[in-house]
C-alpha positions in Angstrom: -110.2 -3.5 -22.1 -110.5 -5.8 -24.9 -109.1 -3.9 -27.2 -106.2 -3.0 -25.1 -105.0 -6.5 -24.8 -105.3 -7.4 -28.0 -103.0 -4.2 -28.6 -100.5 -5.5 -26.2 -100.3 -9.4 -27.4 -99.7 -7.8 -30.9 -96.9 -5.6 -29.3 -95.4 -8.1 -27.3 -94.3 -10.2 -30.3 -92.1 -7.7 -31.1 -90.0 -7.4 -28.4 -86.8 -8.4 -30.0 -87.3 -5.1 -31.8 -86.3 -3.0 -28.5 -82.5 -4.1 -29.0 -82.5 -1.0 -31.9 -82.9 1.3 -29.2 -79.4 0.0 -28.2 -78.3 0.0 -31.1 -79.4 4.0 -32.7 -77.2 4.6 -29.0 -74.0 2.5 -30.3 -74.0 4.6 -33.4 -74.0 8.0 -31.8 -71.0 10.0 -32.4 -69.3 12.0 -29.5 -69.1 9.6 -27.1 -66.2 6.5 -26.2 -67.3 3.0 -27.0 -67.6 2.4 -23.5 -70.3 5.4 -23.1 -72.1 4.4 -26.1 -72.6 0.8 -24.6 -73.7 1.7 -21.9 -76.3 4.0 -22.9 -77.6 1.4 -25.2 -77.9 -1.0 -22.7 -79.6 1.4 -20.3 -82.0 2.3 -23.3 -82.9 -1.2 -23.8 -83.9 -2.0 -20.2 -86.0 0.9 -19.9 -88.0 -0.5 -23.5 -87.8 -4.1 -21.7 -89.3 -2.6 -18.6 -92.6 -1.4 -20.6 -92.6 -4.9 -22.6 -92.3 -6.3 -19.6 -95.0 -5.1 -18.4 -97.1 -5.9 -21.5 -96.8 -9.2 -20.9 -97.8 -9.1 -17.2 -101.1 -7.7 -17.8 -101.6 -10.2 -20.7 -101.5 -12.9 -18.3 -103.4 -11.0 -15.8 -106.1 -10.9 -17.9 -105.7 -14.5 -18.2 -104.6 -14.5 -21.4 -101.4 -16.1 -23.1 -99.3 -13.8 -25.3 -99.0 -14.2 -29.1 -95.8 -16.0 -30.1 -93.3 -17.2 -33.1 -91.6 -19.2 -30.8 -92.3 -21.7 -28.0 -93.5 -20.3 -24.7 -90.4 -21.3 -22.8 -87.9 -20.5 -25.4 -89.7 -17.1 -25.8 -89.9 -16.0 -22.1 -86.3 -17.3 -21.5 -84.7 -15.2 -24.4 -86.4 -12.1 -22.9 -86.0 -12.7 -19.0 -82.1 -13.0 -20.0 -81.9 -10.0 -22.1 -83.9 -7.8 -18.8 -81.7 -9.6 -16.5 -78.3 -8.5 -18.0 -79.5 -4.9 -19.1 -80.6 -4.9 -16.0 -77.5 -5.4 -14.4 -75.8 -3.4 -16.4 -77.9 -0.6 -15.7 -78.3 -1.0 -12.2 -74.0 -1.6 -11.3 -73.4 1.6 -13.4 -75.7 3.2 -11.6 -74.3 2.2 -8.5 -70.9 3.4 -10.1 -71.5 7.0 -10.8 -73.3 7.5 -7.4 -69.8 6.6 -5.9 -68.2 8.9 -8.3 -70.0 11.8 -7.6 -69.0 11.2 -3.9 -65.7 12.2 -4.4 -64.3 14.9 -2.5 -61.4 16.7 -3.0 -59.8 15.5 -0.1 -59.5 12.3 -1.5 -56.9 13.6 -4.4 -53.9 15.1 -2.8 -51.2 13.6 -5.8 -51.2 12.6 -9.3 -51.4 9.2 -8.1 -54.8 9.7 -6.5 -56.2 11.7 -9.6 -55.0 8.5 -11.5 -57.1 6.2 -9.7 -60.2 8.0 -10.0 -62.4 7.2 -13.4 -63.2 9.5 -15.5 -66.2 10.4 -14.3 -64.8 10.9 -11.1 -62.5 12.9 -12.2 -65.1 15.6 -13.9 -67.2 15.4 -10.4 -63.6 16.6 -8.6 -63.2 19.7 -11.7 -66.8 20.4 -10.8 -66.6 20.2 -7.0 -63.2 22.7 -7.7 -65.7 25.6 -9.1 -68.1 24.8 -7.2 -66.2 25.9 -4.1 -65.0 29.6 -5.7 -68.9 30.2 -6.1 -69.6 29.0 -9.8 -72.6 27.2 -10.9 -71.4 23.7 -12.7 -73.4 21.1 -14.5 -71.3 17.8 -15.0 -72.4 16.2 -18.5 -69.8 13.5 -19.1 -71.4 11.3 -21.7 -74.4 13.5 -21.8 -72.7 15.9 -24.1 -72.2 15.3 -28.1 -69.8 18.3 -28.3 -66.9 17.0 -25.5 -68.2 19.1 -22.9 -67.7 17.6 -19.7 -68.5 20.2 -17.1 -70.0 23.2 -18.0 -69.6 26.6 -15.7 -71.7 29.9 -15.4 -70.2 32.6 -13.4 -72.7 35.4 -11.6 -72.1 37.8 -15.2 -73.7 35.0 -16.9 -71.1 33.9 -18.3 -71.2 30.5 -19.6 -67.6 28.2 -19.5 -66.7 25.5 -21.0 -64.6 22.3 -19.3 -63.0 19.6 -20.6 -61.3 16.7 -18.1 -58.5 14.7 -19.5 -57.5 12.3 -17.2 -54.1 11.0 -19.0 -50.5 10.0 -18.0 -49.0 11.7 -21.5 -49.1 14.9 -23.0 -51.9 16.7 -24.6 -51.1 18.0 -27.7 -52.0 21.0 -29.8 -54.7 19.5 -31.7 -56.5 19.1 -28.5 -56.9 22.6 -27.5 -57.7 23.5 -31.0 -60.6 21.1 -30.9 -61.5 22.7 -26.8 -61.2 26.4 -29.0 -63.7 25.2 -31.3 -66.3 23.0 -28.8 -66.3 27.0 -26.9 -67.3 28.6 -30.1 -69.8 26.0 -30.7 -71.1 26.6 -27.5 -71.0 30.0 -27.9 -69.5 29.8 -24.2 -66.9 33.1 -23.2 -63.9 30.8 -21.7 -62.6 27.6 -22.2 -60.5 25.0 -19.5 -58.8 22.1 -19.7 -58.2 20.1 -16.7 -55.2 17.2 -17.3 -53.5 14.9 -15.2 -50.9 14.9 -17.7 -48.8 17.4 -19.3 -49.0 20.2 -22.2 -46.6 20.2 -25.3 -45.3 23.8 -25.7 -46.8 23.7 -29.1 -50.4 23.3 -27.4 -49.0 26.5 -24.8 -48.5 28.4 -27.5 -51.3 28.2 -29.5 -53.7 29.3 -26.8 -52.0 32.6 -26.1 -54.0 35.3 -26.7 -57.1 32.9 -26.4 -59.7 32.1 -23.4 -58.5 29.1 -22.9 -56.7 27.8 -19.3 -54.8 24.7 -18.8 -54.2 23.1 -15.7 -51.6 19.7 -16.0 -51.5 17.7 -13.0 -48.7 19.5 -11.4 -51.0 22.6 -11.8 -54.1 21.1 -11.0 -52.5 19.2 -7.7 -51.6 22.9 -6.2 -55.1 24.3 -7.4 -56.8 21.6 -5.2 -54.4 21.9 -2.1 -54.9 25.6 -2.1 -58.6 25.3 -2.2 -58.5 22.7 0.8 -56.6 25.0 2.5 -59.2 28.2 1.7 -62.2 25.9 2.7 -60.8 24.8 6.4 -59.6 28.5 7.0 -63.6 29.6 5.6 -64.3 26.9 8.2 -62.8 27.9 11.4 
């Protein structure tokens, strides 16, 4: 037991070193700036949490911790950082259990597809699959390859989706980049969900290609048809 708390007072004054696991997240690639905050911010509370406790069971033990700075100054600095990675953490937590409580329902216009965020928006492409029988797995800023949902059909058949929730059109070089994510993937189909519009040059590149876009207009009617199949299925 000895030995283990000298282990931990050693440990503990390094606990300024955790902020690098925020920052190896800020310097992934793939993912907005938005995401990649977030992650690190979720990575550093989790490293805080286990520090944390460090220096609980050094003062359990009745012991004080070893430190380059004053007590106070110390345990402030580190009580501050847990309590705003903390919060962080914990209000977008809060935020993608309300997004995955979207229903379909709740998006009868563009305007309402609009409002959502993004990750709401991938849970409603999701929930769209879902209900024609396909397995889906929502990634979001899980995925370094732009993947937001991914689909497998009963063939075994593995789809790719992206979810684009803009006001402007998407251009060619956007489909280009879905053709390559599905080769990537090695996935048999590729979609692109938009709230937006599709320039004919983006139209035309995909013919001939597994690739399906839906803009809003598109997207709007797929959803209202699928309300419609589910309360007849219902009756």
């Amino acid at each position: 037991m000895e030995a283990l708390l000298a282990i931990f007072s050693i440990l503990y004054i390094f606990w300024p070193l955790i902020l690098l696991f925020g920052f190896r997240e800020l310097l992934r690639k793939g993912h907005q700036l938005s995401e990649r905050i977030w992650l690190g911010m979720r990575q550093v509370f989790i490293a805080w949490i286990v520090w944390a406790l460090f220096l609980i069971f050094i003062y359990w033990r009745g012991e004080r911790p070893i430190l380059f700075l004053s007590e106070w100054i110390d345990h402030l600095l580190f009580l501050l950082l847990g309590i705003v990675t903390g919060g962080v953490t914990v209000v977008r937590m809060l935020a993608g259990w309300r997004d995955r409580q979207v229903k379909l329902s709740d998006a009868q216009t563009l305007d309402d597809l609009l409002s959502l965020t993004p990750e709401a928006f991938e849970v409603l492409v999701a929930e769209l699959f879902s209900c024609y029988g396909y397995q889906t797995e929502t990634l979001g800023g899980s995925s370094d390859h732009g993947v937001d949902v991914l689909v497998f059909n009963d063939q075994g058949e593995k789809w790719v989706v992206q979810c684009k929730r803009y006001n402007h059109s998407v251009g060619e070089p956007v489909v280009r980049d879905l053709y390559g994510t599905m080769l990537h993937e090695e996935a048999q189909r590729a979609y692109l969900f938009s709230t937006g519009s599709f320039t004919r040059q983006a139209r035309k590149w995909i013919e001939g290609k597994p690739i399906v876009l839906y803009d809003g207009e598109a997207l709007i009617r797929l959803i209202r048809r699928t309300n419609k199949m589910r309360k007849h299925l219902s009756k």
